[in-house]
C-alpha positions, -999 to 999 in steps of 0.1 A, spaced: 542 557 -719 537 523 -730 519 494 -707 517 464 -700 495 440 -681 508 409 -659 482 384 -645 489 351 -621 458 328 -619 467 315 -584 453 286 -561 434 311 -539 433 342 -564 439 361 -592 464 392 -593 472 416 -623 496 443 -626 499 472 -646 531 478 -652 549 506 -670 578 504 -699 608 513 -669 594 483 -650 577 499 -623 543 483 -607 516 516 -613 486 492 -603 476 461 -590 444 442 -582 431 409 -565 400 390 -559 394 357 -543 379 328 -552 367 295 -532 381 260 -534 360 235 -532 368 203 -513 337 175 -517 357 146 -503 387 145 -483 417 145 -509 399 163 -534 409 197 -542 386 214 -572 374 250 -586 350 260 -609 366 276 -642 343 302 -645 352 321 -612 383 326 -625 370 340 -658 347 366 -639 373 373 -612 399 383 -640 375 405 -656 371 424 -624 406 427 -619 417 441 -653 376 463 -645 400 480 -615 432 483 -637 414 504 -661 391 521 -639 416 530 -608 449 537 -627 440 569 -649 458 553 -679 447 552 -713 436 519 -724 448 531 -756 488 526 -738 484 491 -726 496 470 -752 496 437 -737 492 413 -713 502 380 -704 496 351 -678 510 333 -651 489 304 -637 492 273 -612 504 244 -622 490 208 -635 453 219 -628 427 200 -656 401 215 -671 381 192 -693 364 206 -726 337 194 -751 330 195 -784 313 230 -777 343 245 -754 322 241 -726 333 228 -694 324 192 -684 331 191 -645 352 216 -622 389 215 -625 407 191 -603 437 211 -590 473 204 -586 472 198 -549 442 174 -548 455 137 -539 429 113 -550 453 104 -576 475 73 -558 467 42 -579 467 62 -615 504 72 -607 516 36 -602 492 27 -629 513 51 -649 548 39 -636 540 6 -641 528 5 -675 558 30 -685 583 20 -668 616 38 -674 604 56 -704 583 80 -678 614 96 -668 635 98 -703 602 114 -720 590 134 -690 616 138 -669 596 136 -640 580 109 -618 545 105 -618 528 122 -588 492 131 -578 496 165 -587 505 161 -621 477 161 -651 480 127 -669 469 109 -631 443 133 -634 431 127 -668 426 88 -659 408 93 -628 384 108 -646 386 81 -675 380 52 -647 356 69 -623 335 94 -644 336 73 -680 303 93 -692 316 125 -685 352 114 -701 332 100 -734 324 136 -743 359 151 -735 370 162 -769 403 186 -752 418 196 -720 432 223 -707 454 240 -679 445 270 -660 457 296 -670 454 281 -707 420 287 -701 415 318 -690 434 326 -716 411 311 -741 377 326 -725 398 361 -734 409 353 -771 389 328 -783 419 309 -788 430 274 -778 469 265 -773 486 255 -747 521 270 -736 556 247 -731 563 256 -699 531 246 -684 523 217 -706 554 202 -694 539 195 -657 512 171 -672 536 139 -677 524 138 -715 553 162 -730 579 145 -743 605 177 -723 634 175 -740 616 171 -778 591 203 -771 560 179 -786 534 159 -773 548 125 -764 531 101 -791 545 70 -767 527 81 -739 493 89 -750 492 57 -768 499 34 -739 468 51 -723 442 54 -753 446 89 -757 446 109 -794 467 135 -800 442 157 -809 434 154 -771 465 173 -764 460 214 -777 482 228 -801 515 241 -781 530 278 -783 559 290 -769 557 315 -735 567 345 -754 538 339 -785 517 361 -794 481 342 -797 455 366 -808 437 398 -792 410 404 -767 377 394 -775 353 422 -779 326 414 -752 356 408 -730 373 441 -740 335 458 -736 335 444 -701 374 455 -684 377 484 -708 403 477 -727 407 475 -765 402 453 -788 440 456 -799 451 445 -773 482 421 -777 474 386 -756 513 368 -748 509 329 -739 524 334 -705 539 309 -683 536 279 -653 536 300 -621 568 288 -614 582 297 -645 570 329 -642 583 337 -608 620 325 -622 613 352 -647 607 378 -622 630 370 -599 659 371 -631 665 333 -630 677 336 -664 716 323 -662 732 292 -649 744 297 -609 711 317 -598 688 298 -577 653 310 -571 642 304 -532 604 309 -526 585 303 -496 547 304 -498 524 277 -488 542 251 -502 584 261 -508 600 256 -544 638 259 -550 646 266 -586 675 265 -610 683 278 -643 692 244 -668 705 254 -704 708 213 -711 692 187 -705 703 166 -669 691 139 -651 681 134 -615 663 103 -614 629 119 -606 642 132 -572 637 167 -591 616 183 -609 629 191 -649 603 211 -667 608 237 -696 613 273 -687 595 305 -700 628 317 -714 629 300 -752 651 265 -755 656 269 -715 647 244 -687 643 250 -652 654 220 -624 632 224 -589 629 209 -558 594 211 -535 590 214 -500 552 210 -491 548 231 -461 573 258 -462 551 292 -450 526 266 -438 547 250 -412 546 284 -401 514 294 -404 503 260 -386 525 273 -354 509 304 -352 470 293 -360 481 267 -333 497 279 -302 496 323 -308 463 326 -331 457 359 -320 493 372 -329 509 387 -355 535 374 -379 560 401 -368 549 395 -332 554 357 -333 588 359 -347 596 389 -325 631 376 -306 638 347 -324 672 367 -337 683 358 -295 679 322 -302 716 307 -311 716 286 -347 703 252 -340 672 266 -313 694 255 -283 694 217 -296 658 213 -313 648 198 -343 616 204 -366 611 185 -398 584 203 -420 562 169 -427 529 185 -420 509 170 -451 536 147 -466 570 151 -485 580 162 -519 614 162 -524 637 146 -520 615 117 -506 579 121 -523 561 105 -489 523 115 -486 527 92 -454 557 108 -432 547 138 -406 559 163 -391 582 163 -360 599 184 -331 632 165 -318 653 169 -286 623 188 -266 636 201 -236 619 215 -202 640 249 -208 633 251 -243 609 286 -250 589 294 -274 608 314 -298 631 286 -295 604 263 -310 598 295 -336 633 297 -343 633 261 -349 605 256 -373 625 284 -393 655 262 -393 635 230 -406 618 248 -434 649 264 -443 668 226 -441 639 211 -461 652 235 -488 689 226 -482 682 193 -496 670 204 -527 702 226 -531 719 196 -519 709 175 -549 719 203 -577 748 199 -566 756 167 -562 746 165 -597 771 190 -603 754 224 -607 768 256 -588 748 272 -566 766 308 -556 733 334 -553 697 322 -539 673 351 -548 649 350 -521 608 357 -525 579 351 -508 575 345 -471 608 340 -466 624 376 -479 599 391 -455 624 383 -422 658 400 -420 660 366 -394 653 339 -417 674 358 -450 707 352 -433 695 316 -417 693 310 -456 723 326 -464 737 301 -436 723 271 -444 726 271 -480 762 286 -475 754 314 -505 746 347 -512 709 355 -506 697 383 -522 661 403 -518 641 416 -548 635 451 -543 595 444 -552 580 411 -541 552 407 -572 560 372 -578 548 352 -607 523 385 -625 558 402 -625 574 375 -648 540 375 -671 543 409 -669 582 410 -682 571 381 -713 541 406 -721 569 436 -721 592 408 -743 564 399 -767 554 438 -777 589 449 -789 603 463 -757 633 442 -753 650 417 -778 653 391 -749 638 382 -718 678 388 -704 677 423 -715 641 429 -698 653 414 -667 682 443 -665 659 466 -667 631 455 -647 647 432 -616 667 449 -591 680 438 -556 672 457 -526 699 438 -502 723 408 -498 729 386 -472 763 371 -471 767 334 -452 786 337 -417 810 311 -416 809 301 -378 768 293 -387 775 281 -418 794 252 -398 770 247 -374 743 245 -397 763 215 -415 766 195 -383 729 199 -372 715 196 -414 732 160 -408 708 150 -379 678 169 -394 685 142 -423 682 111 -402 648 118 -387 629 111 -419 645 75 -420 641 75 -383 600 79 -382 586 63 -415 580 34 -402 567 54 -368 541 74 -389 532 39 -414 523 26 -378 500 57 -369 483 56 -404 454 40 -390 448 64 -364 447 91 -385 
């Protein structure tokens, strides 16, 4: 039987799967890899761990799942987002890539709006934030000129990795269009933008589509995981594109709900639309296909910070244990997810994080119950805005964190007032580079075929009307305390 191979270049790790022509996961791998934080703000990793780390991943494929190497035909990459990796004229690296959730950013972004103007949005289609690439590029330009002098190209992550395996430089759509210098809608490097900031084109790698075949393994790097030099390497995908693959978001009306660290609600777009920056509009893995998403920045963290906080020594399952007693609205408490900032639909790196309407009877698992409830609202506002703007929203397919809790499905289900359904695997973005691997080698004639094949639900979660309402009275106060507290938390700034 026929393989293929799926591999998601993460913020923390790399993961690959094996996985076989009927679409089932035979083998899967992980290793770690450090982030390095030098100053506060600063977010950064060093290229080559991720090289190594991938080799000893697809070294454990090959070595672990008794298939011939000879079967696996492909394989393909996911990879976060808006990361840059500066190259020379040699390909070699010239400092250690500055990652999507580093911050230092601030004044190149309204350098950027400013200069731009208007035209940001109806070339990008996005606003300019410190994650994104260009802010990136001109920090690097102002505060580190000698290093920028000898910048001949740049890449993104997983475009990288991709390139220590094949040799070959491109970079793929999806991906390319979370570094504020693709023109979205055209598919091409914008010409307008890297001329107001000095940049070439020739800066800017040659672009392939997700599905594109862009060479073979290398032979030292077959040598090294054992597999051949035939194999087929498949540009992949943006991480989020990638987990819209997996999870089938490959038709207008499904909406992709995933809870990690950070929380991303994601829509299928077959035109172009226009939300005024409040969302995010980048192009899809699926050819001639855009995707719409909204971000919540600590969605699994709020979480996470509860239980590192106040029950350290406790379980997940423990901590949550008796939260399904707790009536919708945690018996009249509020929790807004503002741990480290805002992304949608306010993009605030000042606002925090608050608990409302604290009462002397309130318990614990009420608190639980509640940060649930303000992750899952955070969300709702995302889902708000789609449709506003006049998109349907009828199934959520839930992944992550969030499909782990029978509890927190149905909150969803109540609070978004639609049909959330569970994957029957959770394999997230290396499933979806796994399925455009299984695209590009011949096995399907579309990545909607694939996805009949390979994504199944496990169960559905219908809203309950009685919650539904409640959750529509209390998502209107939940939406007042941002407005209520910005100027609170400016006023706290300085002693932070």
């Amino acid at each position: 039987m026929p393989y293929v191979i799926g591999i998601d270049l993460g913020t923390s790790s790399v993961k690959a799967l094996l996985v076989n022509q009927a679409g089932r996961v035979v083998a899967e791998a992980t290793r770690p890899y450090p982030l390095l934080q030098p100053r506060p703000g600063f977010s950064e990793q060093d290229p080559e761990q991720w090289v190594q780390q991938t080799i000893s991943v697809l070294q454990e494929l090959t070595t672990h799942s008794q298939v011939d190497p000879e079967e696996i035909e492909g394989l393909s990459f996911s990879g976060q987002m808006h990361g840059l990796v500066l190259l020379d004229q040699h390909f070699q690296v010239l400092r250690p890539a500055i990652l999507w959730n580093d911050t230092r950013t601030t004044e190149e972004c309204q350098e950027i709006r400013n200069k731009l103007g208007p035209r940001l949005l109806d070339i990008t289609k996005n606003d300019a934030l410190e994650g994104f690439t260009l802010p990136k590029l001109l920090w690097v330009k102002k505060h580190e000129p000698h290093l920028f002098e000898q910048a001949r190209f740049f890449l993104l992550p997983k475009d990288y990795l991709r390139f220590r395996l094949t040799g070959e430089v491109h970079m793929e759509l999806s991906d390319a269009a979370g570094t504020l210098l693709l023109d979205v809608i055209g598919q091409e490097w914008s010409q307008d933008v890297c001329a107001a900031f000095g940049l070439d084109r020739s800066f800017c790698p040659p672009l392939v589509q997700s599905h594109q075949c862009v060479g073979t393994l290398l032979p030292e790097i077959a040598g090294q995981t054992g597999l051949k030099t035939t194999t087929k390497v498949f540009a992949g995908g943006a991480d989020n594109a990638c987990g819209a693959v997996g999870a089938g978001i490959l038709t207008p009306g499904v909406t992709l709900c995933s809870i990690g660290t950070s929380g991303v609600i994601l829509s299928y777009e077959d035109q172009d639309r226009d939300f005024g920056g409040k969302i995010h509009f980048f192009n899809h893995a699926k050819p001639d296909a855009y995707y719409t998403m909204g971000v919540t920045l600590a969605a699994g963290y709020s979480l996470s910070w509860f239980r590192k906080t106040f029950a350290h020594q406790e379980s997940f399952d423990t901590l949550l244990r008796g939260v399904e007693q707790v009536p919708p609205g945690s018996r009249g408490l509020v929790f807004t997810p503002y741990l480290v900032g805002e992304r949608t639909p306010h993009a605030d790196a000042v606002i925090r994080a608050s608990f409302i309407g604290i009462d002397g009877s309130h318990t614990r698992q009420d608190f639980v119950r509640a940060v649930l409830e303000g992750v899952t609202f955070s969300l709702q506002e995302s889902i708000q805005l789609f449709r506003q703007a006049g998109k349907r929203v009828h199934t959520v397919v839930s992944i992550g964190g969030g499909a782990k809790s029978d509890v927190w499905l149905q909150m969803q289900a109540d609070v978004f007032d639609a049909t959330v359904v569970k994957l029957n695997h959770d394999q997230g973005p290396a499933f979806g580079a796994a399925m455009l691997a299984a695209v590009g080698c011949g096995w399907f004639s579309s990545l909607d075929e694939c996805s009949q094949q390979f994504v199944q639900y496990e169960a559905q979660f219908t809203p309950i009307p009685e919650n539904v309402h409640k959750y529509e009275e209390l998502f209107k106060i939940y939406q007042q305390v941002y407005a209520q507290t910005r100027a609170l938390n400016q006023a706290l700034l300085p002693f932070r």
